[in-house]
C-alpha positions as CSV (number, residue, x, y, z in Angstrom):
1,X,57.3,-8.9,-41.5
2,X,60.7,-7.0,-40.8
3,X,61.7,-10.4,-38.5
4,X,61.5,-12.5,-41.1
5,X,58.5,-14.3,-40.3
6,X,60.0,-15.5,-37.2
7,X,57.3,-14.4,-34.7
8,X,54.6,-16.8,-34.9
9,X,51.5,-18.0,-33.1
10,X,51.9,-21.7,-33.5
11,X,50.9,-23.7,-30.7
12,X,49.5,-20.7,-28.8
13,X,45.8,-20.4,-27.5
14,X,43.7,-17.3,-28.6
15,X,40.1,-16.5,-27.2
16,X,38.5,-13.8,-29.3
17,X,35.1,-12.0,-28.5
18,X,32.7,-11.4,-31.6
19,X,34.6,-13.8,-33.6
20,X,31.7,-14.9,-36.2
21,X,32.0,-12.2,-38.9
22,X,34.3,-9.3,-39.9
23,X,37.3,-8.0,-38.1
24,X,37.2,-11.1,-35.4
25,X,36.5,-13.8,-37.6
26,X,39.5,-12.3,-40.2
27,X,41.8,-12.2,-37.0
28,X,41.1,-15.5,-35.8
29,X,41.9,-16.9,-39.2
30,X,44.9,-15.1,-39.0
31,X,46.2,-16.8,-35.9
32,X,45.0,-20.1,-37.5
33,X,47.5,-19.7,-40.7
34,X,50.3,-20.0,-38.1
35,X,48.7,-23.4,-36.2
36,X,47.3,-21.6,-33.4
37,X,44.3,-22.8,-31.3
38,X,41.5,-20.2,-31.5
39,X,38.8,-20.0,-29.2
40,X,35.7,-18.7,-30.9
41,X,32.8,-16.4,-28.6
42,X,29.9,-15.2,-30.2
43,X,26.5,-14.4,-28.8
44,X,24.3,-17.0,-31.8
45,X,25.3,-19.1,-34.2
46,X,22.0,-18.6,-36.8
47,X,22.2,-17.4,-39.7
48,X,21.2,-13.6,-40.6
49,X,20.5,-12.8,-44.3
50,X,21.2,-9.6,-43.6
51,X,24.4,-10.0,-41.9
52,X,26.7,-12.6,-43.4
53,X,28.7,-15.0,-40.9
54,X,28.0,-17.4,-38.3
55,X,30.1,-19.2,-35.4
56,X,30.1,-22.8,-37.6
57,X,31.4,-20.7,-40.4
58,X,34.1,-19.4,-38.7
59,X,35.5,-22.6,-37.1
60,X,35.6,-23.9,-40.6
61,X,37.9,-20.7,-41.8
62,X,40.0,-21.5,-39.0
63,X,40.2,-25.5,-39.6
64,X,40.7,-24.8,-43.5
65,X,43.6,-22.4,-42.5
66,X,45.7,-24.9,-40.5
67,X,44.4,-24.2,-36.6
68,X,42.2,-25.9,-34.0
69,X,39.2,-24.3,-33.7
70,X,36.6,-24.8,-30.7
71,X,33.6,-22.5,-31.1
72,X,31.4,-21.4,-28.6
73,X,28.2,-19.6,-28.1
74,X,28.4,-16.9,-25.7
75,X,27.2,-13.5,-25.0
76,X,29.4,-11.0,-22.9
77,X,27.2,-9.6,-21.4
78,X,26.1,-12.7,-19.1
79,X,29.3,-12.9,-17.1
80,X,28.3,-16.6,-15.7
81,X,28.7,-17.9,-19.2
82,X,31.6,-15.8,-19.9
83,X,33.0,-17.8,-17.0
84,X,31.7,-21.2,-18.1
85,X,33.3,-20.7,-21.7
86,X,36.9,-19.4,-20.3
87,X,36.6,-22.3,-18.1
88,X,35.6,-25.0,-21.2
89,X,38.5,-23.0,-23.2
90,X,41.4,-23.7,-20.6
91,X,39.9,-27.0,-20.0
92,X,40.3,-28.0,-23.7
93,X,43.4,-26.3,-24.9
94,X,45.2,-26.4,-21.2
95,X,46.6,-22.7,-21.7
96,X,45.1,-19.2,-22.4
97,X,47.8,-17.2,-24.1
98,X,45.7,-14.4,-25.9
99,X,42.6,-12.7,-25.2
100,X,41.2,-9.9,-28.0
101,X,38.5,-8.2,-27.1
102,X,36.7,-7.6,-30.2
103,X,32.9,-7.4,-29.6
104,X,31.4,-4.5,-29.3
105,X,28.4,-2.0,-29.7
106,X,27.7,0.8,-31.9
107,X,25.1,3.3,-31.0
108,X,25.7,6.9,-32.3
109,X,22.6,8.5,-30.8
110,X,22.8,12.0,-28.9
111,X,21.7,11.7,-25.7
112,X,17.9,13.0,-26.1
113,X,17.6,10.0,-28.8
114,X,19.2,6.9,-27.3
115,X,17.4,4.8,-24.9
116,X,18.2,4.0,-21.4
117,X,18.3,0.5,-22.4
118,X,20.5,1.0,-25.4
119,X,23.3,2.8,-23.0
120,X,23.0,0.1,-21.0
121,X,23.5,-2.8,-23.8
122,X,26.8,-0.1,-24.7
123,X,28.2,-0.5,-21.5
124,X,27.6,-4.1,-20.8
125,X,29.1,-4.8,-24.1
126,X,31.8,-2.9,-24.5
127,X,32.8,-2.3,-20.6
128,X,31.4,-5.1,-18.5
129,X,32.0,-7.5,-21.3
130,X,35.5,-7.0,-21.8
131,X,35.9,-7.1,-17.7
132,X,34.2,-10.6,-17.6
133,X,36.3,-12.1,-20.1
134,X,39.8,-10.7,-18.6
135,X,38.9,-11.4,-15.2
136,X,38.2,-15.5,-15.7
137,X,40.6,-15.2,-18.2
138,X,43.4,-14.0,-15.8
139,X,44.8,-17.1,-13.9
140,X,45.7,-18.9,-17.0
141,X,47.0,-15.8,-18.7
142,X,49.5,-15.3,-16.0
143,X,51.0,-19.0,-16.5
144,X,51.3,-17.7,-20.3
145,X,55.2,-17.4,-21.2
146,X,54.1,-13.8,-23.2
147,X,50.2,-13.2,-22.5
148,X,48.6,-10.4,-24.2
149,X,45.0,-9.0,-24.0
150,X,43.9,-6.8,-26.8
151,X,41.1,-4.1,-26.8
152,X,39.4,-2.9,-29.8
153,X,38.9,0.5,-28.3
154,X,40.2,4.2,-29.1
155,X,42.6,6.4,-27.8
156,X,41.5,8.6,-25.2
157,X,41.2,12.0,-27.2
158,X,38.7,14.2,-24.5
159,X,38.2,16.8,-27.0
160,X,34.7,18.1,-26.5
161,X,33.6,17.8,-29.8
162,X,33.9,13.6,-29.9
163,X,32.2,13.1,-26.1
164,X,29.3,15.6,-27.8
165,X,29.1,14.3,-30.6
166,X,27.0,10.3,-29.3
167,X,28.2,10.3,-25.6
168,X,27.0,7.1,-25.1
169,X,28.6,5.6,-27.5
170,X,32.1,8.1,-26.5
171,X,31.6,6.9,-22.8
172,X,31.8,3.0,-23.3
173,X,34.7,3.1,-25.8
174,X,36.5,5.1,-23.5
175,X,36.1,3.5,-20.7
176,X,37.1,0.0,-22.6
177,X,40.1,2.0,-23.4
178,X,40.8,2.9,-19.5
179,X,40.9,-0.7,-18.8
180,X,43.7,-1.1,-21.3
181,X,45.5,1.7,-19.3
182,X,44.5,0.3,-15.4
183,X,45.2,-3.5,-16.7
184,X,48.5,-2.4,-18.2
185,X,50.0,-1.1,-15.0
186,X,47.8,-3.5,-12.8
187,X,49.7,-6.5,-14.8
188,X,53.1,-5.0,-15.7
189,X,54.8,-7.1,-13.0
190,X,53.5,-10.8,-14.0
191,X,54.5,-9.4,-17.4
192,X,51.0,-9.4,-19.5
193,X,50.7,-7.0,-22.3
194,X,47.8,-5.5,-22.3
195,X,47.4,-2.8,-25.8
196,X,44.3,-1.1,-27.7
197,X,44.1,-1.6,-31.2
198,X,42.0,0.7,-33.2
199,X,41.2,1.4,-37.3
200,X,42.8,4.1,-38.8
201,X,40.1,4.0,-41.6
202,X,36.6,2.6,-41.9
203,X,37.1,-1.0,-42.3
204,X,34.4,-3.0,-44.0
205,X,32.5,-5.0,-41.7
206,X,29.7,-6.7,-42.2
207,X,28.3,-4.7,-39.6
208,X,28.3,-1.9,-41.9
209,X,27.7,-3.2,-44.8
210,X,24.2,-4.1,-43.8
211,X,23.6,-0.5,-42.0
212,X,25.1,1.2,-44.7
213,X,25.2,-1.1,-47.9
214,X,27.9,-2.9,-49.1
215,X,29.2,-0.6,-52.1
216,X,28.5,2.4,-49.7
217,X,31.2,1.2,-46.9
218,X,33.6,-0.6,-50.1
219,X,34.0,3.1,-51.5
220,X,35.6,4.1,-48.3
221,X,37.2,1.3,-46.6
222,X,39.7,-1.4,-46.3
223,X,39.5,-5.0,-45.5
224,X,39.2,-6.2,-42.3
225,X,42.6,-8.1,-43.0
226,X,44.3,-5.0,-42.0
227,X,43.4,-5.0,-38.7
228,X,44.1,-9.2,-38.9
229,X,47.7,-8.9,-39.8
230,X,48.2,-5.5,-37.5
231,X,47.1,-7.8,-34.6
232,X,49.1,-10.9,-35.2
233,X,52.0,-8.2,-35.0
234,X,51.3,-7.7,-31.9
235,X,50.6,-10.5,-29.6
236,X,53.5,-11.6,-30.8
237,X,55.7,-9.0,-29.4
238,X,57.5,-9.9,-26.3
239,X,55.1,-8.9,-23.4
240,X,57.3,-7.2,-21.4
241,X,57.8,-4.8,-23.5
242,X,55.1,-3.5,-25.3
243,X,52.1,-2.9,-23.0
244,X,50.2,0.2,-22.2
245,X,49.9,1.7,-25.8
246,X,46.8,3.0,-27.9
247,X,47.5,1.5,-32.0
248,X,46.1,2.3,-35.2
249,X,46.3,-0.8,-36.9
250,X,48.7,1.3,-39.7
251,X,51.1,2.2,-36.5
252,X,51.8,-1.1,-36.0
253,X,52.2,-2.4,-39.9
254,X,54.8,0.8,-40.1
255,X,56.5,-0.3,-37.2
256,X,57.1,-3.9,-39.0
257,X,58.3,-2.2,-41.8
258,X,55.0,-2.2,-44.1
259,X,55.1,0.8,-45.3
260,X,53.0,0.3,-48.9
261,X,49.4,-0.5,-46.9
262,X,47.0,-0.3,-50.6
263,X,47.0,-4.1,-50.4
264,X,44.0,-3.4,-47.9
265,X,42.2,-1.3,-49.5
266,X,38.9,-1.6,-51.0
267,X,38.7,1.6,-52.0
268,X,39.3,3.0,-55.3
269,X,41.8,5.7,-54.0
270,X,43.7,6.6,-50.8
271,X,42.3,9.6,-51.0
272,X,38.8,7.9,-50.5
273,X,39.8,6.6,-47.6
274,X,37.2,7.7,-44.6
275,X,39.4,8.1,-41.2
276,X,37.9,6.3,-38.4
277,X,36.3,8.2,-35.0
278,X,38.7,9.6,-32.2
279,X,41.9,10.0,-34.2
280,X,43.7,13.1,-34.0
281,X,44.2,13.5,-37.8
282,X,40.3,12.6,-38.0
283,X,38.5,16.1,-38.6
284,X,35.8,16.4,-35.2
285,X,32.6,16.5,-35.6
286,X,30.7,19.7,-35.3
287,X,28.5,20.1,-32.1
């Protein structure tokens, strides 16, 4: 990092959402590698042998890396439990310092396709989800020296042509991404910094690995250690002044000074790199 390695998580508290596989589970042993205390949500903890990962898994990563790891089962969308599990996090760690939303839903359907249901799993997960966690979240985030909360969610690009292309999907990433914009001013004065973090590329997930095959999403992607070492970046900024902002995860390396980003990828080429959705370099999709 360009401050030497100075900026560190050591002794900190971090609760991240979706934390058994991919981009959470990298992130959270991320935060582990500096001594951190990681708090672990995911909605199961059994094994799928299509989709590599589990909440027992994890907590291991994080143990092996050098942090205290307290896993718990939880799905966002029952806000009672999201309460219980904030409430069992504080309890055992004493402090909340950190809070990365990182579950989500993905559900590119057009609107004459996609169940009433479905929108309605998209917004409880990636709307009401998010809300839940920040909301019993928020006393002991306030008592945090430099508290940040962390969306996985897009820039707000209204261009037609991404709305049109899988609205449902369009509406709840955006609106995850408004609460990064009403939470940033609503907090401003305690200071908590409150930013969205988003892939500039595809990033392999297990997610899509099992929708789309694992050599499929490899050809195209980078690791999920991109968006792991972008994030560390930035909850470790001073609060007060870095809130309100919409990242790619390379905006944030480049503004550390990593310029030379092919450590990431898992692609053969740069040039087979596929940009992710909502980004104004990303070519829109056609209506």
């Amino acid at each position: 990092m360009a401050d030497g390695g100075l900026r560190t998580l050591k002794d900190r508290v971090v609760v991240i959402t979706g934390a058994s596989r991919g981009i959470g589970r990298d992130i959270a042993v991320r935060a582990a590698a500096d001594g951190a205390s990681v708090v672990l949500l995911a909605k199961t903890d059994t094994p799928n042998p299509k989709i590599a990962g589990t909440l027992a898994e994890t907590a291991e990563a994080v143990q092996e890396a050098g942090g205290k790891a307290l896993p718990l089962m939880c799905d966002v969308r029952d806000t009672e439990a999201v309460a219980g599990v904030v409430a069992q996090a504080a309890e055992t760690f004493g402090a909340i310092d950190i809070v990365v939303n990182n579950a989500g839903a993905l559900d590119l359907r057009r609107t004459p396709a996609l169940p009433l249901k479905m929108f309605e799993r998209l917004l409880a997960v990636n709307v009401e989800g998010p809300f839940a966690v920040v909301q019993a979240a928020f006393p002991h985030l306030r008592a945090s020296d430099n508290a940040h909360i962390v969306n996985v969610s897009p820039p707000l690009d209204l261009a037609p042509a991404w709305v049109g292309a899988h609205l449902g999907h369009t509406v709840a990433k955006y609106a995850e991404s408004l609460l990064t914009l009403g939470w940033a001013a609503e907090f401003a004065s305690i200071p908590i910094a409150v930013n969205s973090l988003w892939p500039a590329t595809t990033v392999a997930s297990t997610g899509m690995m099992a929708a789309m095959g694992e050599d499929v999403v490899r050809a195209q992607a980078r690791s999920p250690r991109i968006m792991a070492d972008a994030m560390h970046a930035l909850v470790t900024r001073p609060a007060a002044n870095c809130s309100g902002h919409f990242y790619t995860d390379e905006e944030v390396l480049r503004e550390e000074g990593i310029e030379d980003l092919a450590q990431y990828r898992l692609a053969a080429r740069e040039e087979d790199l596929t940009p992710n959705f909502y980004l104004p370099s990303t070519p829109r999709p056609a209506l």
